[in-house]
C-alpha positions as CSV (number, residue, x, y, z in Angstrom):
1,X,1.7,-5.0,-48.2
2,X,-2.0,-5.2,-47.1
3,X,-3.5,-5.0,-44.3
4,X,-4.2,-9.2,-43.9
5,X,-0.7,-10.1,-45.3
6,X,0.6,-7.7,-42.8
7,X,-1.3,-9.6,-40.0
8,X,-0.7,-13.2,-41.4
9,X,3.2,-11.7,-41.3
10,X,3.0,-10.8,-37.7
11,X,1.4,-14.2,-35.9
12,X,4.1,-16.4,-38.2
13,X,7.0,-13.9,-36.3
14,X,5.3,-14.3,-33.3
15,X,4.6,-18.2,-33.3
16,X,9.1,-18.6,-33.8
17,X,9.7,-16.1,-31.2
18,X,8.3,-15.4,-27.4
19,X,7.4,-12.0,-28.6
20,X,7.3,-9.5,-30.9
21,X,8.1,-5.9,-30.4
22,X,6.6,-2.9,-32.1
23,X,9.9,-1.4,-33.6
24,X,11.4,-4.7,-35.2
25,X,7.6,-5.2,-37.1
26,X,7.6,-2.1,-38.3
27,X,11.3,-2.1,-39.5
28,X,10.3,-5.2,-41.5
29,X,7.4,-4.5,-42.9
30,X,8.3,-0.9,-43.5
31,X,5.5,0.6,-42.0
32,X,4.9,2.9,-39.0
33,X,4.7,1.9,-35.6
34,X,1.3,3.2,-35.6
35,X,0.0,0.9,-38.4
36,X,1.8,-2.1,-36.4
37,X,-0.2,-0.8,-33.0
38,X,-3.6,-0.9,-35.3
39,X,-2.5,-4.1,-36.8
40,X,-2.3,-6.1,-33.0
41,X,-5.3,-4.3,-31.4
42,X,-7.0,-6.4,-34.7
43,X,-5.4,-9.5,-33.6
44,X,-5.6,-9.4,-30.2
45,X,-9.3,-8.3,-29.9
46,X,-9.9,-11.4,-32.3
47,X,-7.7,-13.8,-29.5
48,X,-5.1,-14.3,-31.8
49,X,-2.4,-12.6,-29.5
50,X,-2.0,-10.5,-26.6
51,X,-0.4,-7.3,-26.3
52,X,2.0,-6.1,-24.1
53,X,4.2,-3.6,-23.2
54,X,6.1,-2.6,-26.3
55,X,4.4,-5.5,-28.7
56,X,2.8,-8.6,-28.4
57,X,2.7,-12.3,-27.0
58,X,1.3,-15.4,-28.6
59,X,-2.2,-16.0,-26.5
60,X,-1.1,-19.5,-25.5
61,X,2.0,-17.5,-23.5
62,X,-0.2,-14.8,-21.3
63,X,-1.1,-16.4,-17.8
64,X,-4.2,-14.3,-17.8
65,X,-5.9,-17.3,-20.5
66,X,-4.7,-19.5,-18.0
67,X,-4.5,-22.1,-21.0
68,X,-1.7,-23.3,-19.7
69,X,-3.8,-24.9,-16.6
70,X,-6.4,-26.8,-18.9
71,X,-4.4,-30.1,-18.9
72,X,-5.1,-30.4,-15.6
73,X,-8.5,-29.1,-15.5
74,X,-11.0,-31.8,-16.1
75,X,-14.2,-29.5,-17.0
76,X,-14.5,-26.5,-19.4
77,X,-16.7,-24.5,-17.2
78,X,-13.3,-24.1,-14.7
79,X,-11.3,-23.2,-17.4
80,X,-13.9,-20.5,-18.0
81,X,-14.2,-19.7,-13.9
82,X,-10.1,-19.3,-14.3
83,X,-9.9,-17.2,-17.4
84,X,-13.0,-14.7,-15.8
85,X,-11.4,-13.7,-12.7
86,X,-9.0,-11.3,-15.1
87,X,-12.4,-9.1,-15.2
88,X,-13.1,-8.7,-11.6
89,X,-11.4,-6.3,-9.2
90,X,-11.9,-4.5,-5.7
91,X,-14.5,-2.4,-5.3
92,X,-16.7,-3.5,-8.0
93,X,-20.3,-4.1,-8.3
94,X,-20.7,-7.6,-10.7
95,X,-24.4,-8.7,-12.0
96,X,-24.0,-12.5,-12.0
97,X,-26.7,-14.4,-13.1
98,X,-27.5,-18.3,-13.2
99,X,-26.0,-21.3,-14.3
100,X,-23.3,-23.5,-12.9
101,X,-20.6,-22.0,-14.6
102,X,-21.6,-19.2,-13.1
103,X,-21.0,-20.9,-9.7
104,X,-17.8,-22.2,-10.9
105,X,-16.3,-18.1,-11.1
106,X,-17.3,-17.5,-7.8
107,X,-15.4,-20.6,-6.4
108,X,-12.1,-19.3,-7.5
109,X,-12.6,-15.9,-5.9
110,X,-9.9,-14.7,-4.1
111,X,-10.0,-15.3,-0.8
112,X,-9.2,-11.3,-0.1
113,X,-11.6,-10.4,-2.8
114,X,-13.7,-7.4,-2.2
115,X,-16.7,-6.4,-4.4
116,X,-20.2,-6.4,-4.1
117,X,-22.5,-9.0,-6.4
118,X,-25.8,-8.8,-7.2
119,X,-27.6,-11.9,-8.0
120,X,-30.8,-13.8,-8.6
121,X,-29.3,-16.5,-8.7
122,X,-29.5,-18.4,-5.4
123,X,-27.2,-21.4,-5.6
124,X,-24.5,-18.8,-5.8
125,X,-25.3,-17.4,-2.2
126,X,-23.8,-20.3,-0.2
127,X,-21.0,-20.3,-2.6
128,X,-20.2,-16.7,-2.2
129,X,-21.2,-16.5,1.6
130,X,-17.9,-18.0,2.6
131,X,-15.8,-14.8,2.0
132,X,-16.7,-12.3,4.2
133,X,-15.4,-9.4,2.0
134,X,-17.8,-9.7,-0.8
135,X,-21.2,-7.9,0.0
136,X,-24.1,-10.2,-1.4
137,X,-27.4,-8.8,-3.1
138,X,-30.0,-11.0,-3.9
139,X,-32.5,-9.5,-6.0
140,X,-36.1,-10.3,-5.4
141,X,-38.9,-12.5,-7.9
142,X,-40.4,-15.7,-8.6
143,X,-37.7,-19.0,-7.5
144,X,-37.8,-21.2,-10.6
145,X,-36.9,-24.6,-8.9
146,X,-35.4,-26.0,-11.8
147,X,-32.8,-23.1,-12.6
148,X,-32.4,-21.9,-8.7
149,X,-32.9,-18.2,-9.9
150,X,-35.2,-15.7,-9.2
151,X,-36.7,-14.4,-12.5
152,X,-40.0,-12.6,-13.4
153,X,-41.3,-8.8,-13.2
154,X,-39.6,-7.5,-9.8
155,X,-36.5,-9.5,-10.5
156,X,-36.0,-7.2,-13.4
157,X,-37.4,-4.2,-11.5
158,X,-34.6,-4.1,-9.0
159,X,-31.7,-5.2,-11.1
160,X,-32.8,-1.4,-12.8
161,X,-31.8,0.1,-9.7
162,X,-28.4,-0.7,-9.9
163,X,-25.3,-0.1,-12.1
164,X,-22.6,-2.8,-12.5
165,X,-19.2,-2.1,-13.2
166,X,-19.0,-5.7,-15.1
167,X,-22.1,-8.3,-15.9
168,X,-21.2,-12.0,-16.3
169,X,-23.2,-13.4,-18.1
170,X,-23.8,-17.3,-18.1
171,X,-24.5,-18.5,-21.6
172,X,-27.2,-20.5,-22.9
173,X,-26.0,-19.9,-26.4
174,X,-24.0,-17.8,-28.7
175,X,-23.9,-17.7,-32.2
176,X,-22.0,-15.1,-34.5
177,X,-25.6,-14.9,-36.5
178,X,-28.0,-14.2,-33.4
179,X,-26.1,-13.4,-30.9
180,X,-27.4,-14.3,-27.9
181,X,-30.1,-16.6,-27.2
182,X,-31.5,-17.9,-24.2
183,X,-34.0,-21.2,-24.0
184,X,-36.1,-19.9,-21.0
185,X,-38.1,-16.4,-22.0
186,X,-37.8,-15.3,-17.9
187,X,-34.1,-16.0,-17.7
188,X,-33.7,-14.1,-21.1
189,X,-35.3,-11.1,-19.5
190,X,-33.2,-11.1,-16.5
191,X,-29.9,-11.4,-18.9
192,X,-31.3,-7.7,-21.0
193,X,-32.3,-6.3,-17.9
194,X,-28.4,-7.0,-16.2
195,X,-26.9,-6.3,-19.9
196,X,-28.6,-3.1,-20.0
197,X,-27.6,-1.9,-16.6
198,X,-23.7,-2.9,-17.2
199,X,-20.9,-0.8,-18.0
200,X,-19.5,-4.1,-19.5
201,X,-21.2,-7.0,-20.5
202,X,-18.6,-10.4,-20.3
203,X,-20.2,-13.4,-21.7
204,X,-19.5,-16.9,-20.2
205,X,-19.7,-20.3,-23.0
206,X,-18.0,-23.2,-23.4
207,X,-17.6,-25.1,-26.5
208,X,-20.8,-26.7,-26.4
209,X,-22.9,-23.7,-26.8
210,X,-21.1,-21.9,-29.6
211,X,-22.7,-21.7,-32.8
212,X,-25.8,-22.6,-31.4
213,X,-29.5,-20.9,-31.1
214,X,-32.3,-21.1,-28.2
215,X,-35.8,-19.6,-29.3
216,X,-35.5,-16.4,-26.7
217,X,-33.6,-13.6,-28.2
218,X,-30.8,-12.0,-25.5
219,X,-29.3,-9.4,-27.6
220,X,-26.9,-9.7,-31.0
221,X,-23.4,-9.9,-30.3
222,X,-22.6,-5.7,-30.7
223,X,-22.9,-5.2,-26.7
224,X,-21.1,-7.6,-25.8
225,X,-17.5,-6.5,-24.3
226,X,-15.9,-10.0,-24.1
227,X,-16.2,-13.8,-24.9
228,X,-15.0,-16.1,-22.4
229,X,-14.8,-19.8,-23.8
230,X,-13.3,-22.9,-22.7
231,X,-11.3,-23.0,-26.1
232,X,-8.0,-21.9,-27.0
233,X,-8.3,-18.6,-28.3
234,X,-6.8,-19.5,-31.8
235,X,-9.6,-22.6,-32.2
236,X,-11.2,-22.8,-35.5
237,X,-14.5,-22.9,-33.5
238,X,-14.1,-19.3,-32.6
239,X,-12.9,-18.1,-36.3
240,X,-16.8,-16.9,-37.0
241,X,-17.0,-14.8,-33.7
242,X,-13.6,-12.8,-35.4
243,X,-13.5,-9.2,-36.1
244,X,-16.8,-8.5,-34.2
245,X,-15.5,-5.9,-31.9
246,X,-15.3,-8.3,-29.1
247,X,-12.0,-9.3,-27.1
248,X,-12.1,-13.4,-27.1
249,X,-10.5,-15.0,-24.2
């Protein structure tokens, strides 16, 4: 059997059974448990599943999507805000740039949470000020009124003197094609300047900007780590951003 019949055999299992378990695949496809273990890092770096301990879960199942809260969750950027906080842990440094979805992460902080952020985004400062265990670095530049972010020369200058364990990106747009674009050239810079000084680079976009282009070119899709969307992960609006080496949330 190949390779895609093998998969298409594993997420029809899957979808009439809670899970499935490395052993039992291989025993019926009569293949090694090593081919089965290649087989779900495929699917579940393309969202269609998520592995666990000795096998795999349907997506829809793992509380980390926190799909199961989007019924009652009126906008897509909480969905995203929800889904995010999987990537950010105790002790971190996180670049978080501008946007309101941006905003929307930080609001579903844990209260306990401690990390440092650095920002130039300053809408996010009174947002983030209310928990006293996260350490707040606003970087430097020129405030653009209509964005609330500082962008320019020294905003990217000082984002270079730092090294982020994770980068959240806010999206302007992401397409499978050109990656990602951005539709003002200053907050474009500040995104590659953050994206180059991340260990990982997490990228934040609901429905509405996938499979879409600004003019500014962020960076193609290759450095980027992860997709979060407000989508379920098997949507048909995420098939195109499949088997590009990035985990889709």
């Amino acid at each position: 059997m190949v390779k895609e019949q093998r998969l298409d055999h594993i997420l029809t299992v899957l979808k009439g059974s809670e899970m499935v378990t490395y052993e039992l695949l291989a025993q019926s496809l009569k293949v090694s448990e090593d081919t089965i273990r290649r087989d779900i890092d495929i699917l579940h770096k393309n969202g269609l599943l998520s592995k666990v301990r000795g096998g795999a879960i349907l997506r829809s199942r793992n509380p980390l999507t926190f799909q199961d809260r989007s019924s009652y969750l009126k906008k897509g950027k909480d969905v995203i805000a929800l889904k995010a906080q999987q990537f950010v842990k105790n002790g971190q440094t996180i670049f978080m740039d501008g946007g309101t979805t941006i905003c929307a992460v930080a609001t579903q902080f844990p209260f306990n949470a401690h990390f440092r952020v650095v920002t130039n985004n300053q809408a996010l400062v009174p947002i983030l000020a209310k928990n006293k265990g996260i350490e707040i670095v606003v970087l430097g530049g020129v405030y653009n009124r209509d964005t609330e972010t500082n962008v320019g020369t020294r905003t990217c200058q000082e984002v270079s003197m730092y090294v982020a364990d994770a980068y959240l990106m806010g999206a302007c747009a992401a397409d499978p094609n050109h990656g990602i674009t951005a539709r003002i050239r200053e907050d474009g810079d500040v995104k590659q300047s953050m994206m180059n000084a991340a260990l990982k680079t997490i990228v934040l976009s609901n429905h509405e900007k996938l499979n879409h282009h600004d003019f500014f070119k962020v960076c193609d899709l290759a450095p980027v780590d992860v997709l979060v969307t407000d989508l379920p992960s098997e949507d048909k609006r995420l098939d195109l951003f499949r088997n590009k080496e990035i985990l889709i949330v």
